[in-house]
N, C-alpha and C positions, 0 to 999 in steps of 0.2 A: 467560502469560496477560495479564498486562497491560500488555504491548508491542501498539498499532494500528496503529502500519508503521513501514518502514524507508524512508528513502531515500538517494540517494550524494548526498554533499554535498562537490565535489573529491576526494580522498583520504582523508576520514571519510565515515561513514555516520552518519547524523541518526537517531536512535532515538526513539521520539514514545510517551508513557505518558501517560496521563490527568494525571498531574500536571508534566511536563512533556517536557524536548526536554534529550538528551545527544547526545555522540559519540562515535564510538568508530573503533577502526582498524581497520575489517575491512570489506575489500570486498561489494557486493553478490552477486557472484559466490559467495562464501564462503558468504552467508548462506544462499543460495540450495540450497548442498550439504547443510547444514545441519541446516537446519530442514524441519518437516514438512509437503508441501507440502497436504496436506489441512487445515493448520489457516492457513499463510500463501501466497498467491496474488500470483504477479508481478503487476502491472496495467499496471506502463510498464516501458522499460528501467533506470528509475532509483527504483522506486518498488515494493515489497513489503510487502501491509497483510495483516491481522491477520483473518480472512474474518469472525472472531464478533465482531468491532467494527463490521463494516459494518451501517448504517444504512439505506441506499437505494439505488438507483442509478437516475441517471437522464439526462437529454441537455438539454446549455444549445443555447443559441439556437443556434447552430452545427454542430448536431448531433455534437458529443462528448461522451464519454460520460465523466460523472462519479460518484464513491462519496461518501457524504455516509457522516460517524462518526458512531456512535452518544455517546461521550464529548467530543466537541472541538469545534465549530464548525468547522472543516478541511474541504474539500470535497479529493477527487485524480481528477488525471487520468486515464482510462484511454486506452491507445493502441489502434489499431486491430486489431494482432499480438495485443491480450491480452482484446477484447471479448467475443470468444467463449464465454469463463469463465463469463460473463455470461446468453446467452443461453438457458444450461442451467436457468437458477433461475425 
């Protein structure tokens, strides 16, 4: 619960908590097996958030589409493979 994403950072994975940012050795792929995907949502290939941390979603000048955190200042990318998630809500 209070992990709001994952991301692969080289050959760790970047773990993001309200109070800060760890690593750890386990690929995205793993986490993915993992964890439950009703509570955490691929959004890029490099990028796994936390769905009840999300804050907003919405599109920069470019029309890509971003999640803004409810805890962090963080905005993340979403890729075009994983918008659809999106479009449901």
């Amino acid at each position: 619960d209070e992990v709001l994403y994952f991301q692969a950072d080289n050959k760790y994975t970047r773990v993001a908590t309200r109070d800060g940012e760890a690593l750890i050795r386990k690929t995205l792929k793993e986490l993915v097996d993992e964890l439950d995907p009703q509570q955490f949502w691929q959004i890029h290939r490099s990028t796994l958030v936390n769905v009840s941390a999300i804050a907003s979603v919405s599109r920069d000048f470019r029309g890509r589409m971003e999640v803004r955190l409810k805890a962090r200042p963080a905005s993340l990318l979403v890729s075009e493979s994983y918008a659809h998630l999106f479009r449901q809500m």
